[in-house]
C-alpha positions in Angstrom: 2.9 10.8 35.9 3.4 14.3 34.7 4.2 14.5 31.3 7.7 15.8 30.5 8.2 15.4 26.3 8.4 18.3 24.3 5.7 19.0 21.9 6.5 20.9 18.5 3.2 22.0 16.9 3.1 23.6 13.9 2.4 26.5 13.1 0.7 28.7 10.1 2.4 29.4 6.7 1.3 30.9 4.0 2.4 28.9 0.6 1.3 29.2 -3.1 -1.6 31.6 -1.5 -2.9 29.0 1.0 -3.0 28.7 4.8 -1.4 25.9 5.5 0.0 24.0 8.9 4.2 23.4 9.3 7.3 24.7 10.2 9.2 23.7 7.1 9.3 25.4 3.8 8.5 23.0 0.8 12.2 23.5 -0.4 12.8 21.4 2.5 11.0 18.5 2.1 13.0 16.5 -0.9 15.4 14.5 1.2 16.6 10.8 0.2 16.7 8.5 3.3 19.8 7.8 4.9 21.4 4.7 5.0 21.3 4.5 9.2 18.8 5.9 11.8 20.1 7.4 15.0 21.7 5.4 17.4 21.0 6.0 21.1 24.6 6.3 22.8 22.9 3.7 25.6 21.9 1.3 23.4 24.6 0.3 20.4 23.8 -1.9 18.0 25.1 -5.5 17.8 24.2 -8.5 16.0 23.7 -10.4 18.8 21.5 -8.1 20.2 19.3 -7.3 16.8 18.7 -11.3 16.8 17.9 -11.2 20.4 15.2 -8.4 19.0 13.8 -10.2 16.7 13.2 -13.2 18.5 11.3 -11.2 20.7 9.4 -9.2 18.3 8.3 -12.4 17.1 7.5 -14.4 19.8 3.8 -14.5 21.3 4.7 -15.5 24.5 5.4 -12.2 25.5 1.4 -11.6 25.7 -0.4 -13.5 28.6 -2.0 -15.8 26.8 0.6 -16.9 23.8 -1.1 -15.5 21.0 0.0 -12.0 20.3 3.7 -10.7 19.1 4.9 -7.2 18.2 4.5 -8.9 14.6 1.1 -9.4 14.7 0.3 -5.7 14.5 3.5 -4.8 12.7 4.0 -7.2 10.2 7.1 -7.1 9.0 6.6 -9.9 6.3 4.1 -6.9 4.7 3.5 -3.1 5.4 5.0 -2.8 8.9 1.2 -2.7 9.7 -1.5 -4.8 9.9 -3.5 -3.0 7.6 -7.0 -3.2 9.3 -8.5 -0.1 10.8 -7.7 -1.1 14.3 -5.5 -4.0 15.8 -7.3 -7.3 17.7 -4.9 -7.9 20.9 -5.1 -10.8 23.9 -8.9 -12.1 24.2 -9.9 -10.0 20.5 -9.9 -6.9 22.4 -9.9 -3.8 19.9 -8.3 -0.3 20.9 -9.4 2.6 19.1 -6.6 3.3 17.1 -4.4 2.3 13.4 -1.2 0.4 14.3 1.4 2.9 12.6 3.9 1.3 10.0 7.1 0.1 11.5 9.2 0.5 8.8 11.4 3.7 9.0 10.0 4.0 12.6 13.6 4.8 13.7 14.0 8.1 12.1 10.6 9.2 14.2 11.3 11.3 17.3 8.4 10.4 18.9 6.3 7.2 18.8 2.7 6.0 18.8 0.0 8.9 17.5 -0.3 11.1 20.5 3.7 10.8 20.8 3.3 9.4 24.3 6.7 7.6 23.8 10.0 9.2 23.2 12.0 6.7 21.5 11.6 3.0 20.2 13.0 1.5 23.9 9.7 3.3 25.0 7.4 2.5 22.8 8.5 -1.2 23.2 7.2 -1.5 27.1 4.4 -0.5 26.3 1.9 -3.2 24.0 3.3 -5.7 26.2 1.9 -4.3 29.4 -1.5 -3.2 28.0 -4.7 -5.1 29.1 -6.1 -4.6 25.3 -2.8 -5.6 23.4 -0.1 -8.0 24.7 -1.9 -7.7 28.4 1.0 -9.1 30.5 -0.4 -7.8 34.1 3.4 -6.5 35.4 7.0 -6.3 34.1 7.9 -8.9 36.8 5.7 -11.4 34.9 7.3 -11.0 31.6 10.7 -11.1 33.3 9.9 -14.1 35.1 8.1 -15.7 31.6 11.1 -14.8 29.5 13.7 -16.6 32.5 12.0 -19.6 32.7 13.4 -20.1 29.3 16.8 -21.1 29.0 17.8 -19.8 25.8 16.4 -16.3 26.6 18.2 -16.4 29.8 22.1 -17.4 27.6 21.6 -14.5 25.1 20.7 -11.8 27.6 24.1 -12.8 29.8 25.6 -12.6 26.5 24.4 -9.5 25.0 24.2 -7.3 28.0 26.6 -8.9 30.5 26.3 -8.8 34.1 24.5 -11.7 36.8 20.8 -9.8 36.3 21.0 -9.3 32.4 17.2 -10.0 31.8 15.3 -6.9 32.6 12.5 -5.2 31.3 14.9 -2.3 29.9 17.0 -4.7 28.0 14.2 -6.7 26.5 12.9 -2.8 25.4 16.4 -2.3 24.5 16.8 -5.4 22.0 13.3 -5.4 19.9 14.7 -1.8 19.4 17.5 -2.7 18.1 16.1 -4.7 15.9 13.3 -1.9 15.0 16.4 -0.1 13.7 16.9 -2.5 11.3 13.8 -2.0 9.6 14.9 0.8 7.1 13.5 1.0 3.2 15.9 2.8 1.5 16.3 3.5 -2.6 13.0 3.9 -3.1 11.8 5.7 -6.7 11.7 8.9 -5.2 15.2 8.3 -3.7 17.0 7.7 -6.6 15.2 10.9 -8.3 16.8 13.2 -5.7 20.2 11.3 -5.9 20.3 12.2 -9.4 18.4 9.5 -11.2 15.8 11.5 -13.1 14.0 8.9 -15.0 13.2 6.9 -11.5 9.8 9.2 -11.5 7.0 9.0 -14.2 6.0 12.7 -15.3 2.5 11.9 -13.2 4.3 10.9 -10.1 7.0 14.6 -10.9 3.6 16.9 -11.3 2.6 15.1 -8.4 5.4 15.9 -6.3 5.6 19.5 -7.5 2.1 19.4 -6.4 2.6 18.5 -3.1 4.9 21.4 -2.4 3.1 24.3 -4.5 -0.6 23.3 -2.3 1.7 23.0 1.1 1.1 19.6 1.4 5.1 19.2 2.4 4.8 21.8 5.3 3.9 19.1 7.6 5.5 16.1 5.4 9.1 17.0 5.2 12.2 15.8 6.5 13.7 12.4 5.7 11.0 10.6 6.7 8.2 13.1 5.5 7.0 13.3 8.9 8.4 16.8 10.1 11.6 18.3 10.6 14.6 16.8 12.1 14.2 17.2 15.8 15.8 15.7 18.9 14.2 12.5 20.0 11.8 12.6 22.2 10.8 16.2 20.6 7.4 15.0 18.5 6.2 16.9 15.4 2.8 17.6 16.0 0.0 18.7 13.9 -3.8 19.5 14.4 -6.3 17.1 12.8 -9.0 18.2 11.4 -7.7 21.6 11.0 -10.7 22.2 9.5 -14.1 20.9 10.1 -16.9 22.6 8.6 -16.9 19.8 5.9 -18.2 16.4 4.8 -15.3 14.3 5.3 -15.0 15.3 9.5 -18.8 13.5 10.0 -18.1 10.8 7.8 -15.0 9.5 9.0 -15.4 10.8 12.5 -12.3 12.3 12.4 -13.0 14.6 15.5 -13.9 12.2 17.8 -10.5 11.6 18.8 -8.8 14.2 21.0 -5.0 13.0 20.3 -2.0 14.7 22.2 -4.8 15.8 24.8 -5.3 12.3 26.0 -1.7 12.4 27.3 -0.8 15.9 28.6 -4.5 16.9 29.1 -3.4 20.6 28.0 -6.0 22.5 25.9 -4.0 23.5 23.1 -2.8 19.9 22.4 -6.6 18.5 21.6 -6.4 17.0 18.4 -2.5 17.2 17.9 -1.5 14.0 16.3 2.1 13.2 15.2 2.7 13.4 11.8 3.0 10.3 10.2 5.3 9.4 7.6 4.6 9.4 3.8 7.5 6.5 3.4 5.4 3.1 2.2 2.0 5.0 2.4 0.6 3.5 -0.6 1.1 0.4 1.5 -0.5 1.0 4.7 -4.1 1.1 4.1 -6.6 2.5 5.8 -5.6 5.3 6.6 -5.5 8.1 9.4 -5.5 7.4 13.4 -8.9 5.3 13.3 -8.6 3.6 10.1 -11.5 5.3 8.3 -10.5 6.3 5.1 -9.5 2.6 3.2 -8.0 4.6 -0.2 -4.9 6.5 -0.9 -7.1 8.3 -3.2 -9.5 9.2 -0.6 -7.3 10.2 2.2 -5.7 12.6 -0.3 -8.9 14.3 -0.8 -9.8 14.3 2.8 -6.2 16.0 3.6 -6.3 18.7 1.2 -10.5 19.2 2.7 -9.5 19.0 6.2 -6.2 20.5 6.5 -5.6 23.1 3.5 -9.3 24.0 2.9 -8.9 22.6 -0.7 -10.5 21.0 -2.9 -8.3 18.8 -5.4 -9.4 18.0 -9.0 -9.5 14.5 -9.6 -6.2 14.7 -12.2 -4.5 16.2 -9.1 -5.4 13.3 -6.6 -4.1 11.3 -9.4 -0.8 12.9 -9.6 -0.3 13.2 -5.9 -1.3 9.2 -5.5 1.6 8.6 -8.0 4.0 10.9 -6.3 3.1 8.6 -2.8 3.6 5.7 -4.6 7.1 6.4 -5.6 7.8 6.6 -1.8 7.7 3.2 -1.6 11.5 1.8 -0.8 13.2 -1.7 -0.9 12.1 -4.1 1.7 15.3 -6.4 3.2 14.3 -9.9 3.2 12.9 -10.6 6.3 13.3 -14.6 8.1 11.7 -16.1 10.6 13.6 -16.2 13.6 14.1 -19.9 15.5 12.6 -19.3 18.6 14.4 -20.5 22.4 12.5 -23.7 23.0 10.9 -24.9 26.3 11.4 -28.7 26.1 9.0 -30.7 27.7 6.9 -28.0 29.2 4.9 -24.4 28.8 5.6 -20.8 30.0 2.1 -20.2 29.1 -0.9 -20.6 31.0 0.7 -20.9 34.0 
């Protein structure tokens, strides 16, 4: 299928007297996060509908074998991640990239690394049907899994209406909803921009003064620190390495990967990843698309390297470490949801 999503790379800019990747200018980048992520006009929220979601992010029977849920990978009782290099899916089958945070997810206008997905609903359909993660073989099986169960089959009438209420859109549909729920708001930084100036230690203020004067925030702006505000389905896209005549690209085999490429198979998008969010980062360990780098420390060392051609003194890395750790918002307490029963039977291993 030809691919159709917009791709925003970046492009150069010179700031404090180095070259650096973005579209923003630093002045840009200090922006609390709002209270509520967009809403798709097609798919309004509900409460009905965000337990629905839940349920289903939760529940392993949506993979072909009962063991794997969206919360496995995206654990929502931690970092939004599963904080090992690469995720294990149906029969301990590895793929060869990180799981990326779910937290703040929603204010992303593109999803998964290469952007492949333009909006939560999308990236939803997708871990279910793939023979290395969820590895349902066909949308028909999930939809005939999921209405074999009687409970599933009441909410969807009542959340979507209509005689044919459990499709594959809606299930997409209602773990997004729920993915919209996952917001961290009030976070240190946060409160310093809303006027509370003591919510930063001086380390994590040089830190983020920093960030801006080295260009680190050309690429990590917005409300998310992930790029500029764009439309969805309009990914913020940046080259990495940038550049690779260094010690860290061998080590952590950070070129191996050819990002963007893999999707749209154009030249000029080889090695365009989308750029991640800085929101919970000192959280989400290890870092970068394969997982390599295990530090904060460390990945900031290997981003000014790779990306700015810089080389950071070690009371820098410190100060940018604290400025990433005031990123860190307030989690809402997160339940486990009581799953629809199948009395006196399986769906699985049918």
């Amino acid at each position: 299928m030809k691919n159709t999503k917009k791709t925003v790379r970046t492009v150069p800019l010179l700031i404090g007297g180095a070259l650096v990747i973005g579209l923003a200018s630093p002045a840009s980048a200090l922006e609390a996060l709002p209270k509520q992520p967009p809403i798709p006009k097609d798919n309004p929220m509900s409460a009905a509908k965000v337990e629905l979601g839940k349920q289903l992010y939760f529940d392993p029977r949506l993979s072909l074998n009962g063991t794997v849920s969206c919360n496995s990978c995206h654990d929502v009782s931690g970092s939004g991640t599963d904080n090992r290099p690469v995720s294990v899916g149906v029969g301990a089958k590895t793929g060869g990239r990180s799981a990326p945070t779910v937290w703040n997810a929603a204010f992303m206008t593109s999803q998964f690394w290469d952007g492949r997905a333009a909006t939560l609903e999308d990236q939803a359909k997708g871990p279910i049907l793939n023979p290395i993660e969820m590895a349902m073989p066909s949308e028909k099986a999930v939809i005939d899994r999921l209405s074999s169960i009687p409970g599933y089959r009441e909410q969807f009438t009542k959340v979507f209406g209509g005689a044919n209420a459990l499709t594959y859109d809606n299930i997409a549909k209602a773990i997004a909803a729920y993915e919209r729920t996952l917001l961290t708001p009030d976070s240190p930084f946060d409160r310093y921009v809303k006027g509370d100036k003591k919510a930063l230690s001086a380390e994590a203020q040089r830190g983020m003064k920093l960030a801006q004067e080295v260009g680190c925030t050309a690429c990590h702006n917005g409300v998310n620190f992930a790029g500029p505000a764009l439309p969805m389905g309009q990914g913020f896209y940046a080259k990495f390495p940038t550049f690779s005549d260094n010690e860290y690209v061998k080590k952590y085999q950070l070129d191996a990967d050819e990002g963007r490429y893999e999707v749209t198979k154009n030249d000029a998008d080889k090695h365009m990843f989308r750029v991640p969010t800085w929101r919970n980062v000192a959280l989400t360990a290890p870092y970068f698309h394969n997982g390599s780098v295990k530090t904060l420390d460390e990945a900031v060392r290997v981003m000014a390297k790779t990306q700015l051609n810089k080389e950071l003194k070690e009371n820098e890395v410190k100060d940018i470490v604290a400025f990433l750790n005031s990123l860190t918002g307030e989690f809402p307490k997160q339940t486990m949801p009581r799953l629809p029963a199948t009395p006196n039977m399986s769906v699985v291993g049918e």
